[in-house]
C-alpha angles and dihedrals in degrees: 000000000000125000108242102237106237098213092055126081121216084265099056097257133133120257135180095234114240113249099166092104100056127082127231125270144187101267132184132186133180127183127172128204127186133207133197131236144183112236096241091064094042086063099050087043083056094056098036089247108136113110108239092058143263098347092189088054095049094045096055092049086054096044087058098048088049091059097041089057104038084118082057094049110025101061101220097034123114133244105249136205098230118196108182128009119178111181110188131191118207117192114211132175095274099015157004113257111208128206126190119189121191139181131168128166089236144131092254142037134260099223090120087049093052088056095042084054097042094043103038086051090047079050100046087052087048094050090045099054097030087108100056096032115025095163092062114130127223117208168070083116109191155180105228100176151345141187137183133055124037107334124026102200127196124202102232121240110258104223110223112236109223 
């Protein structure tokens, strides 16, 4: 049994989805992106000393306008009402984890807002240490979670083999 794809009309054709008829809800959505990075430059993220500032700081701006303007970027997505967005950077030995949480009271979900965060902050890191590091590598890029309106999801723990 196939899942009817909600963007596309019985013709085939794209549609914004109509959301007028649903109430608002609480709704929560985290994603999570990882770059990585050569050690040299780690190092250099973990004492601020990369020349075009503090690169953290930057990336999770940038996190917070991405997913302030996803209506603006995806091109069916709606114009939400967001109520709360944390981007945090995590610096590890070969990388920066980035998480991106979002909520809103809204008709539909931020999922997609989640994403934009979680992907424009993994690209603003990219952008400030490209210089120093231009072999770095964006990506995986997730949904983690979600919660609110007709379906929560949970990204499944991936069991390490050893």
């Amino acid at each position: 049994m196939k899942a009817a794809l909600t963007h596309v009309d019985g013709r085939g054709s794209a549609r914004m989805v109509d959301v007028g008829g649903k109430g608002a809800t609480p709704r929560m959505a985290r994603a999570s992106a990882w770059i990585r990075i050569r050690p040299a430059v780690i190092a250099q993220l973990r004492h601020k000393a990369i020349p075009k500032g503090d690169v953290l700081a930057a990336a999770k701006i940038a996190g917070i306008q991405a997913a302030k303007k996803t209506a603006d970027l995806i091109p069916l997505c709606h114009p939400l009402r967001l109520t709360h967005i944390v981007v945090d950077c995590e610096v590890q030995d070969d990388g920066v984890r980035i998480a991106a949480t979002v909520k809103t009271m809204d008709r539909t979900g931020v999922e997609m807002e989640a994403l934009c965060a979680a992907s424009v902050a993994a690209l603003t890191i990219y952008d400030m240490c490209k210089a120093a590091d231009p072999s770095m590598v964006i990506g995986p890029i997730q949904l983690e979670e979600k919660t609110g309106g007709r379906h929560d999801f949970t990204r499944p723990v991936a069991r390490s083999v050893a």
